[in-house]
VOBA-1610 file (N, C-alpha, C; in pm, whole numbers, padded with zeros to 5 digits, always signed):
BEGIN
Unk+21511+22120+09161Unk+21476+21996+09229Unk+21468+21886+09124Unk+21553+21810+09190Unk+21557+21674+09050Unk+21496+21543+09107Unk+21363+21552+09011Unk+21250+21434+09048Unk+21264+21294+08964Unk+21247+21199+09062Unk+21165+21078+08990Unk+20996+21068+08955Unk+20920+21013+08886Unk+20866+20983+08823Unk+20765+21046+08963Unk+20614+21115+08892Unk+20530+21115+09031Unk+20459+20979+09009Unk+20417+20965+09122Unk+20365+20822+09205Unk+20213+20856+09200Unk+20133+20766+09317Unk+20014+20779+09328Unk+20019+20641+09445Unk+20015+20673+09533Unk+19958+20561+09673Unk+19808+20578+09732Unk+19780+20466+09743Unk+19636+20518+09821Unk+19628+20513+09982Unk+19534+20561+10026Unk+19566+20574+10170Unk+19384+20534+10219Unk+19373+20478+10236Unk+19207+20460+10261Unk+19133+20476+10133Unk+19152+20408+10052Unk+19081+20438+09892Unk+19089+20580+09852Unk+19172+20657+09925Unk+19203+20775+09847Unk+19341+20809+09769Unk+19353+20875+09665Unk+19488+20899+09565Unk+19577+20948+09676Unk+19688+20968+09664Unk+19763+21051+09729Unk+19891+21058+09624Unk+19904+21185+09597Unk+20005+21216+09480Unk+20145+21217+09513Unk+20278+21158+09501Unk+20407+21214+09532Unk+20506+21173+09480Unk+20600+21245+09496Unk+20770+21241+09411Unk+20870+21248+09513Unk+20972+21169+09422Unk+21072+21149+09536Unk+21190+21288+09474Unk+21273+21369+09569Unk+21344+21411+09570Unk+21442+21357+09570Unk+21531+21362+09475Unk+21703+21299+09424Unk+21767+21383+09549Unk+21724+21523+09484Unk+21864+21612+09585Unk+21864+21591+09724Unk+21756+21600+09760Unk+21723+21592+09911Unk+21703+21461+09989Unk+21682+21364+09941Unk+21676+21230+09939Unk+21520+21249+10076Unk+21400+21300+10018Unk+21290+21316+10067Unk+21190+21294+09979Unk+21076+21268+10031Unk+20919+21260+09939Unk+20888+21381+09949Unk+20790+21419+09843Unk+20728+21558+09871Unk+20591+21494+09803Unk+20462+21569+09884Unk+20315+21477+09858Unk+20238+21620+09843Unk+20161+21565+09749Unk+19992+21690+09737Unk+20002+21718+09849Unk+19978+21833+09907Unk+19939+21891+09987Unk+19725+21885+09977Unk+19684+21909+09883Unk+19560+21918+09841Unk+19526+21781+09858Unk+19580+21684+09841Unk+19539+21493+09860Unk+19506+21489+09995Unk+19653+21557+10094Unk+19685+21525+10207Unk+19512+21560+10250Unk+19472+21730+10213Unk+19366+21771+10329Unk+19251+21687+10273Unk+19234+21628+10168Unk+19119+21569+10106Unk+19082+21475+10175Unk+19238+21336+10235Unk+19222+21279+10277Unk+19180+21311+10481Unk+19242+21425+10515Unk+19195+21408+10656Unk+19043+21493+10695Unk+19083+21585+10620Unk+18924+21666+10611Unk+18791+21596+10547Unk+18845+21527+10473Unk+18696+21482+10369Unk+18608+21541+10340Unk+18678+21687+10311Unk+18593+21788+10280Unk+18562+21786+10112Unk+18458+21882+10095Unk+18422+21912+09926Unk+18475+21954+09849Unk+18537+22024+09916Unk+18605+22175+09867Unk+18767+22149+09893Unk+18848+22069+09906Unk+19021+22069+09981Unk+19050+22228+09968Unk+19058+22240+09802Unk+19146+22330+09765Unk+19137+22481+09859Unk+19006+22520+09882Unk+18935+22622+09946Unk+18983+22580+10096Unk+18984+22474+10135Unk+19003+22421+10286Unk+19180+22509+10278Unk+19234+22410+10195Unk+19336+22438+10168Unk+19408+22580+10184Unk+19357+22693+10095Unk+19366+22840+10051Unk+19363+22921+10197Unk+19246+22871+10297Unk+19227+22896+10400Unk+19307+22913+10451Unk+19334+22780+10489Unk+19456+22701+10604Unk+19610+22771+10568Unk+19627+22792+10419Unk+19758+22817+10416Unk+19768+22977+10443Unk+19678+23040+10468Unk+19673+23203+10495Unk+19615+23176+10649Unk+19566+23139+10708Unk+19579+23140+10871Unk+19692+23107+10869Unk+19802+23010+10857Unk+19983+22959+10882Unk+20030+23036+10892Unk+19987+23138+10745Unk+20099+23252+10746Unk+20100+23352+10863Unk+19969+23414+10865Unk+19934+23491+10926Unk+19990+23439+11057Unk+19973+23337+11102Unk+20062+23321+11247Unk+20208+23269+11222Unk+20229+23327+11120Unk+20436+23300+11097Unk+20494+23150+11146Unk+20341+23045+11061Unk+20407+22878+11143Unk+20453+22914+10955Unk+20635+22784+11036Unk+20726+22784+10961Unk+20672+22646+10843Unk+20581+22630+10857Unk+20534+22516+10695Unk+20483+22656+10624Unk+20428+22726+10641Unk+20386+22810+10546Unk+20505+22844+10415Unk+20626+22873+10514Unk+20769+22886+10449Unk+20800+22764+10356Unk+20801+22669+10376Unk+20846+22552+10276Unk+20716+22503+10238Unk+20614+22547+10135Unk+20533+22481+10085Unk+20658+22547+09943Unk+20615+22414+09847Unk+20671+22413+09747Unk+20581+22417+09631Unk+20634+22424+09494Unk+20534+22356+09380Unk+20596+22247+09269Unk+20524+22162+09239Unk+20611+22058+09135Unk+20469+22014+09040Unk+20511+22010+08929Unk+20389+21957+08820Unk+20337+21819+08859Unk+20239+21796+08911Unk+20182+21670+08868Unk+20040+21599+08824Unk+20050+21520+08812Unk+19896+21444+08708Unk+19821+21512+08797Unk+19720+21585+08728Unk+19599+21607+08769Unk+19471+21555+08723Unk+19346+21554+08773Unk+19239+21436+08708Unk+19213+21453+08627Unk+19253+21577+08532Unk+19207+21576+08384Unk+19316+21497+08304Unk+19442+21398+08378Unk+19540+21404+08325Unk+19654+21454+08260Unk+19620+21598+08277Unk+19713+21659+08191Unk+19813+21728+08392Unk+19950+21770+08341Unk+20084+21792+08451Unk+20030+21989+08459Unk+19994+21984+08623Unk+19946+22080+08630Unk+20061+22155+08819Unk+20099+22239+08805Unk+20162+22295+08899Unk+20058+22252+09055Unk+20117+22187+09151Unk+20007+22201+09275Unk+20107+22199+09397Unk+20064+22246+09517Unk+20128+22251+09638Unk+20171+22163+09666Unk+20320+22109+09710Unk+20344+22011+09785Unk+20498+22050+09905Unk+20509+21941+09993Unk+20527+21911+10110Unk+20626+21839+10158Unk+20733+21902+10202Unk+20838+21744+10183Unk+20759+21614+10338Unk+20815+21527+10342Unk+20777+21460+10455Unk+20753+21483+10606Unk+20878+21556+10674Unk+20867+21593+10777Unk+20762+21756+10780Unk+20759+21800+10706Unk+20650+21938+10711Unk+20509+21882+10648Unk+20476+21832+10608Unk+20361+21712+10586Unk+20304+21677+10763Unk+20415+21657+10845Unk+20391+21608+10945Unk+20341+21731+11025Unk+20445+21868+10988Unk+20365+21913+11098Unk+20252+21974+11042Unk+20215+21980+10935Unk+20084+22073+10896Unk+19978+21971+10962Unk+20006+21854+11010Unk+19893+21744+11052Unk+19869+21774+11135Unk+19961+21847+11220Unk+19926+21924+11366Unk+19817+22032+11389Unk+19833+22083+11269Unk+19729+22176+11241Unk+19580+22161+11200Unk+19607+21987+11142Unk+19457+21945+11099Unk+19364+21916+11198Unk+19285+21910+11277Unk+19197+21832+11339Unk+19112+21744+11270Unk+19193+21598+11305Unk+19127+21492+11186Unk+19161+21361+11319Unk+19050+21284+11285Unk+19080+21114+11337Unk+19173+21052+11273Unk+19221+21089+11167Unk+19268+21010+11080Unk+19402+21069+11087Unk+19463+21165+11155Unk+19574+21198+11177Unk+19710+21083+11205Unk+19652+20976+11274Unk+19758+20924+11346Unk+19792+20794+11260Unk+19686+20681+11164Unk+19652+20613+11044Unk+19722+20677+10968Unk+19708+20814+10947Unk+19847+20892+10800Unk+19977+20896+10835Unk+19988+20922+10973Unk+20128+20914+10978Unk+20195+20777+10978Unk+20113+20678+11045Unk+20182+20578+10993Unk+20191+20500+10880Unk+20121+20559+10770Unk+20104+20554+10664Unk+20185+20609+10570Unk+20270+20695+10626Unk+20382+20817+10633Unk+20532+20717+10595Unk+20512+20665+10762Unk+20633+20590+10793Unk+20645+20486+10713Unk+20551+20413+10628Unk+20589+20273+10558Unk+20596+20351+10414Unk+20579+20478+10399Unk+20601+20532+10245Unk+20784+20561+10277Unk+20802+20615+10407Unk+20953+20602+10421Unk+21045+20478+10422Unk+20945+20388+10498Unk+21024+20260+10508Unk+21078+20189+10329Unk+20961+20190+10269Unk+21001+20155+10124Unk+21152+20217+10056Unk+21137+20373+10119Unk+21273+20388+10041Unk+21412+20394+10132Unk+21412+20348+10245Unk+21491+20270+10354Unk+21556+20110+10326Unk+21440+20038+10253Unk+21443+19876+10224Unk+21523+19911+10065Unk+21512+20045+10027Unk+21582+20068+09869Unk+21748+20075+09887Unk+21780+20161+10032Unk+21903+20209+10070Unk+21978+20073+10107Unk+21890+19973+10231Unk+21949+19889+10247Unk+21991+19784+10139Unk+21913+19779+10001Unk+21958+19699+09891Unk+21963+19729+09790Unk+22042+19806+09731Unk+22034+19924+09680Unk+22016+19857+09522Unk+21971+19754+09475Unk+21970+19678+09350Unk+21803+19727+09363Unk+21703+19700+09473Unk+21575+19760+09459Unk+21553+19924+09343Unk+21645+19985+09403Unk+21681+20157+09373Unk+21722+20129+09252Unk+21785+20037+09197Unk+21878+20086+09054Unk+21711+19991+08991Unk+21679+19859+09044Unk+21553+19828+08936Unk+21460+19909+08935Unk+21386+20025+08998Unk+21315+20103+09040Unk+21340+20217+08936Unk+21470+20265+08920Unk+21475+20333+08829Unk+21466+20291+08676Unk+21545+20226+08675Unk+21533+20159+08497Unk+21385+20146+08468Unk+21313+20088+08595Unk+21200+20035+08474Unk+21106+20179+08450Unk+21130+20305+08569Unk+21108+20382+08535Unk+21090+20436+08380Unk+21240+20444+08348Unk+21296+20499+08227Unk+21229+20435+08126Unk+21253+20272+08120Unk+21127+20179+07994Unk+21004+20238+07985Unk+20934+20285+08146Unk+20815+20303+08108Unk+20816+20441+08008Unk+20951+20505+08020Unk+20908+20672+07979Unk+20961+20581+07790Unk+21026+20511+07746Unk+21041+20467+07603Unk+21184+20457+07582Unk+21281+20487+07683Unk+21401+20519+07664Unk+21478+20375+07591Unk+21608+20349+07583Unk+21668+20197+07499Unk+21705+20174+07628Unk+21739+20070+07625Unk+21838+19982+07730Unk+21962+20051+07719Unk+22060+20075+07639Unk+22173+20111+07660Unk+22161+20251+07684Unk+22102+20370+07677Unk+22089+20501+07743Unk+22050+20501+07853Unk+21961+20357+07928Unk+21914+20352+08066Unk+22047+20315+08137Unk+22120+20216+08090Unk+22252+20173+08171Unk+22362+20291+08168Unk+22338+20404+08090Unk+22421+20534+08093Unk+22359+20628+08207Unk+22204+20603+08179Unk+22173+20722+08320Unk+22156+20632+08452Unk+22148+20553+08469Unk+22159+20518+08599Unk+22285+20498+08657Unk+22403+20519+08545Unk+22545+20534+08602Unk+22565+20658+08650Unk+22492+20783+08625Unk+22529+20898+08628Unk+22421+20961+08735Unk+22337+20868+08778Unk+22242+20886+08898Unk+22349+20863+09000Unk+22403+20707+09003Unk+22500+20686+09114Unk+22607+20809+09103Unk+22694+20821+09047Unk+22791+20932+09031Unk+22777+21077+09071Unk+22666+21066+09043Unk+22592+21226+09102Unk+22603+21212+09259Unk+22553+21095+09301Unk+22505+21092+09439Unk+22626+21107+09510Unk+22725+20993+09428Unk+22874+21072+09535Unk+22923+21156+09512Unk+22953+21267+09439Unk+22981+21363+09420Unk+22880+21503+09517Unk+22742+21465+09544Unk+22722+21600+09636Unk+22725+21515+09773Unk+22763+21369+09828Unk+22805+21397+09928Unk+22947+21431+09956Unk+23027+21389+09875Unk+23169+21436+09893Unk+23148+21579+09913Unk+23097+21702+09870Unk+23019+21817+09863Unk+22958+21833+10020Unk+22908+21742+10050Unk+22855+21748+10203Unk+22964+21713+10294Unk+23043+21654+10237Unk+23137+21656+10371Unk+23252+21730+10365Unk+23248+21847+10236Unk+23366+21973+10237Unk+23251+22083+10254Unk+23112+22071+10342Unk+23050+22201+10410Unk+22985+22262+10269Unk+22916+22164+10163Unk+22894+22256+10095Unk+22705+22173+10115Unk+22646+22227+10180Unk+22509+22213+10190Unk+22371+22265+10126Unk+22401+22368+10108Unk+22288+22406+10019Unk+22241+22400+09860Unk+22095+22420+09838Unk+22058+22358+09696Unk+22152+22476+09617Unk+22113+22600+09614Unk+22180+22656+09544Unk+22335+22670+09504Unk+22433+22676+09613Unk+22565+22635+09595Unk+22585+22532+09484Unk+22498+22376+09544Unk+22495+22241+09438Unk+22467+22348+09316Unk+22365+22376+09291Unk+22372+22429+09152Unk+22481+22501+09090Unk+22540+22602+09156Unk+22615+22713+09117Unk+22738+22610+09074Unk+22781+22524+09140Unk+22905+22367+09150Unk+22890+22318+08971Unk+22761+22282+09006Unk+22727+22226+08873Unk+22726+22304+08749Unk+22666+22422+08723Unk+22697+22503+08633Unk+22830+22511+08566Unk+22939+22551+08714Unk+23056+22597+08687Unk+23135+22438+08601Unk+23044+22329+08637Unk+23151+22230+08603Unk+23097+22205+08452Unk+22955+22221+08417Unk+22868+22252+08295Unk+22976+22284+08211Unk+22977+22457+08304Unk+23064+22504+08148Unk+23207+22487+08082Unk+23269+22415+08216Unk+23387+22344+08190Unk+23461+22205+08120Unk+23343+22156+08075Unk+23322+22028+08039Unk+23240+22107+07857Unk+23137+22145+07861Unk+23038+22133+07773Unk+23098+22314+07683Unk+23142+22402+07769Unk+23134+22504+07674Unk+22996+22588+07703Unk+22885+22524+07751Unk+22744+22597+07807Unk+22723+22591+07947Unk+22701+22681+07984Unk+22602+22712+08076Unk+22508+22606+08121Unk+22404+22550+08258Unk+22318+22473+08271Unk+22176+22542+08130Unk+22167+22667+08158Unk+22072+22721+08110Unk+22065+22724+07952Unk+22215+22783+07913Unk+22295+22791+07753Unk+22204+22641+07718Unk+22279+22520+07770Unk+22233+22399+07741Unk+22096+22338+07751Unk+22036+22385+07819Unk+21862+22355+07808Unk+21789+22433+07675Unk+21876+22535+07684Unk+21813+22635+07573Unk+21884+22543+07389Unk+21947+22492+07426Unk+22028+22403+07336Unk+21948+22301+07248Unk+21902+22222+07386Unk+21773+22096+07360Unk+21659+22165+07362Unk+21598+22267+07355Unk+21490+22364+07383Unk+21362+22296+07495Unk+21464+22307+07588Unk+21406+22266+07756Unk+21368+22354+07829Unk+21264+22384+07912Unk+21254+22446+08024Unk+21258+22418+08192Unk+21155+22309+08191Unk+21202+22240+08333Unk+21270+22115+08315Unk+21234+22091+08197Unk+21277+21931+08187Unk+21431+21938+08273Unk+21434+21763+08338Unk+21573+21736+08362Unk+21641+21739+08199Unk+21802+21788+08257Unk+21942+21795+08130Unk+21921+21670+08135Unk+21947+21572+08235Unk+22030+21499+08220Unk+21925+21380+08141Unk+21815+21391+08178Unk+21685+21294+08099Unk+21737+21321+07950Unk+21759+21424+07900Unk+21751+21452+07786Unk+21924+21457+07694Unk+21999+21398+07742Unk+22124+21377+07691Unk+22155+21243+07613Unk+22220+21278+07528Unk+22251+21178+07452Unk+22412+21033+07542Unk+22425+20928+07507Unk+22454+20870+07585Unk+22640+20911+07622Unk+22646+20965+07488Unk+22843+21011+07500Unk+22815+21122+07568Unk+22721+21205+07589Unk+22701+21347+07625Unk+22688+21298+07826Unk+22650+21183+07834Unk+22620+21177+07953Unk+22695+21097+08012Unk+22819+21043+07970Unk+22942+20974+08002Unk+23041+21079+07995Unk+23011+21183+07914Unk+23102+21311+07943Unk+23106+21345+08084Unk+22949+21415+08123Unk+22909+21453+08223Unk+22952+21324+08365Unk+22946+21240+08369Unk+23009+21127+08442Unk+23199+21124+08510Unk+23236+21170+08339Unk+23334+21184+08377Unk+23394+21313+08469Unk+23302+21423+08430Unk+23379+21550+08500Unk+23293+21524+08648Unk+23238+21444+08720Unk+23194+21425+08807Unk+23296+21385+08893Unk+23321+21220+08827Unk+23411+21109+08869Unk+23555+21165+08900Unk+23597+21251+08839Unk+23713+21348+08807Unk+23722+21457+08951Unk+23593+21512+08943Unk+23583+21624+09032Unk+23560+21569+09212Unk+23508+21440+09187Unk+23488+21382+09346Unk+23604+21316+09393Unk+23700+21270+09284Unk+23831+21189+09306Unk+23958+21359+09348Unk+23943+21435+09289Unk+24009+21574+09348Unk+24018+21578+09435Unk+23865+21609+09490Unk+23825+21657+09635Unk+23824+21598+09759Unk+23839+21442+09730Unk+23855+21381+09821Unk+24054+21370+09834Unk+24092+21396+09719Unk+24233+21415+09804Unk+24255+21525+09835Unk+24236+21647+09800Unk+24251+21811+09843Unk+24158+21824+09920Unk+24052+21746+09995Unk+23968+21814+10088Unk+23968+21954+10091Unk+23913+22030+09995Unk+23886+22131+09953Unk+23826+22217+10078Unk+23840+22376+10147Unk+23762+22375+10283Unk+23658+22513+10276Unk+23676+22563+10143Unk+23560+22668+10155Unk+23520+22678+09994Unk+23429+22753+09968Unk+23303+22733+09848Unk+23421+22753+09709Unk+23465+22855+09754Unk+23554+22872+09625Unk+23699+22774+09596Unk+23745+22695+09677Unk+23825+22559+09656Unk+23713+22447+09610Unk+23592+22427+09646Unk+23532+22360+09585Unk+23507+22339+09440Unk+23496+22508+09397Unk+23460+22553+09280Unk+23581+22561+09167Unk+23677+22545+09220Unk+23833+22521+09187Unk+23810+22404+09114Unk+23791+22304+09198Unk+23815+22134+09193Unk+23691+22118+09108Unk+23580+22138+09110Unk+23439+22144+08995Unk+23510+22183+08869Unk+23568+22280+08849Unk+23602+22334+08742Unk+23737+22244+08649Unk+23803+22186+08734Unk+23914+22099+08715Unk+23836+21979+08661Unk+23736+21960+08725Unk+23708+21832+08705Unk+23644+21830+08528Unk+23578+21929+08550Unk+23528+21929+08365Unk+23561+21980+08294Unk+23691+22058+08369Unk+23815+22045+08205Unk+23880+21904+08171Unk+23891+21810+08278Unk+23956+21651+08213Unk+23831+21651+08130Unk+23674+21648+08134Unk+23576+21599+08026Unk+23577+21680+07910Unk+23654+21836+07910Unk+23602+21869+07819Unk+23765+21864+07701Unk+23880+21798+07753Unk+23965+21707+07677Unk+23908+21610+07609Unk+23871+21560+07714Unk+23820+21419+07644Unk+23749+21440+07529Unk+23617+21548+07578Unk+23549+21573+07444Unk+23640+21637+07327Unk+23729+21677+07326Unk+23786+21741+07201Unk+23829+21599+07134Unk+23878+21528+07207Unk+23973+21367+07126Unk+23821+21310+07087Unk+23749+21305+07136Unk+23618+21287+07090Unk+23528+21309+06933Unk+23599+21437+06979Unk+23515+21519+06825Unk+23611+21507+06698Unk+23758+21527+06764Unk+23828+21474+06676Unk+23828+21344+06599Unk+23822+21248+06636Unk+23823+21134+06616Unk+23669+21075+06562Unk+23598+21145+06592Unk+23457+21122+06524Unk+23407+21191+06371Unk+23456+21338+06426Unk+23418+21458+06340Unk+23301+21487+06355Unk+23198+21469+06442Unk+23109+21486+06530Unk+23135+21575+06645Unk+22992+21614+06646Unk+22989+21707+06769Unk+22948+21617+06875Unk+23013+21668+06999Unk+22960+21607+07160Unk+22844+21643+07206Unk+22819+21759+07223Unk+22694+21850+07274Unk+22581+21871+07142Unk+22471+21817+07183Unk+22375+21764+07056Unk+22250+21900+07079Unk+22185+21871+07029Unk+22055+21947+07039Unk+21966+21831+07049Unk+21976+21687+06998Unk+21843+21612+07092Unk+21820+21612+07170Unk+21664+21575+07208Unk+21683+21556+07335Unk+21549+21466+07363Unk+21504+21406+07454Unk+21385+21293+07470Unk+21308+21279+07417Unk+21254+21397+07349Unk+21125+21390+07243Unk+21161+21254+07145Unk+21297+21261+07116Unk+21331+21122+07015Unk+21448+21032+07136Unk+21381+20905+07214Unk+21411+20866+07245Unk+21559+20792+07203Unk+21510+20721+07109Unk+21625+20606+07042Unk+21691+20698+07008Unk+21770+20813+06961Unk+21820+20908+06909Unk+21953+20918+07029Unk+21891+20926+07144Unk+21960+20960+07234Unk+22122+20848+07273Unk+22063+20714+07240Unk+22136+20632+07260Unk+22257+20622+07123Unk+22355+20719+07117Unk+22409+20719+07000Unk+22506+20571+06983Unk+22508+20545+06879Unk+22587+20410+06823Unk+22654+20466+06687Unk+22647+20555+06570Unk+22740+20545+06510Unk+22719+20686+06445Unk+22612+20752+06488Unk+22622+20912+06497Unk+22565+20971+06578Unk+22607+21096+06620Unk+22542+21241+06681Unk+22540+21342+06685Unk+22402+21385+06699Unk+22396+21524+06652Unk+22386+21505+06525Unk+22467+21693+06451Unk+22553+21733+06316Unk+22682+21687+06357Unk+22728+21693+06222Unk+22837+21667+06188Unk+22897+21790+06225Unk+23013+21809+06230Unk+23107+21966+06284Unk+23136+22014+06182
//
């Protein structure tokens, strides 16, 4: 799951924690905020523990999609906690007996509307992200590289959605295969590279490394939209095509530099990332 930045909205002077989903183009919220706020109980978490073992026990389908994603917790430090995409948020409310049920949901709807007013102008969405990135320390010119490769991404898994390829895992398996066709690694090879575990790759790429990745995208969505590709493995054809044109490119690259493409930095050294007249080792 590839997140933006977690948030914090209040809802009646209370926190309410959440992140937006890239892949899914959904919010996902504390689950533990949510009951704090309708229960106003002492205890959420225990309310909580409860509630999510009565669900199960009666086989309601939120029990099935509770998720987990790190976020600020009050000691400040990024701590694993339950969360919820939007519409299953909604129905666990069904389950709450609260006054305040009907105040959250429409409280719901203007956390959706915000990223509706982003779609309709989509310059909101690209300033939204950048200043993101400033706040995390990144340069200006590595921010104008990843927010090219945010857009690029986005058309590439719907082109993906409209050759029937829907699910998260497939997207992944797509991406891998085009990983190693472009880069020589694996998604995993390459995290293990930058010595990453959850972190996003793509946060952590250097700026030729992520104009690579751009290109076997740009490459692979321009294919597919003329081969309308019609089952998983023509998809995976055209993925694979697509990041062999990047991983040409990268050879005229390395050639011509005597530099390597695929770095081992990675965000810990911000400015690093934005290469201008080296990267990485040398080859």
């Amino acid at each position: 799951m590839e997140n933006s930045q977690n948030k914090l909205k209040l809802f009646e002077n209370k926190k309410i924690r959440y992140v937006w989903n890239a892949e899914e183009e959904d919010w996902y919220f504390s689950v533990v905020d949510i009951i704090e706020v309708l229960t106003e109980s002492e205890r959420p978490r225990k309310y909580w523990n409860d509630l999510k073992k009565k669900l199960s026990q009666e086989g309601c389908e939120v029990s099935e999609k509770i998720g987990q994603l790190k976020m600020i917790a009050p000691d400040g430090k990024m701590r694993e906690t339950d969360v919820l995409s939007t519409k299953n948020v909604l129905r666990l409310i069904q389950s709450i007996p609260s006054p305040k049920a009907e105040p959250f949901k429409l409280w719901l709807a203007q956390v959706g509307n915000e990223r509706l007013e982003e779609y309709a102008d989509p310059e909101r969405a690209i300033a939204r992200g950048a200043e993101y990135y400033r706040s995390k320390g990144y340069t200006e010119g590595w921010i104008n590289q990843r927010l090219q490769t945010i857009e690029m991404r986005k058309e590439l898994t719907d082109e993906w959605k409209a050759r029937g390829i829907d699910k998260e895992a497939d997207f992944a398996i797509l991406t891998n295969e085009m990983t190693k066709a472009w880069s020589g690694l694996s998604v995993k090879e390459y995290k293990q590279k930058k010595g990453l575990k959850k972190e996003n790759l793509r946060d952590n790429m250097t700026n030729i490394e992520l104009v690579l990745n751009i290109l076997a995208e740009v490459t692979a969505t321009s294919i597919s939209k003329q081969e309308q590709p019609k089952d998983f493995d023509e998809n995976k054809d055209v993925a694979v095509r697509g990041g062999k044109v990047a991983n040409t490119a990268k050879k005229e690259y390395e050639k011509a530099t005597g530099l390597k493409a695929v770095s081992s930095l990675n965000a810990k050294d911000k400015k690093a990332l934005e290469v201008k007249k080296e990267l990485g080792n040398k080859k």
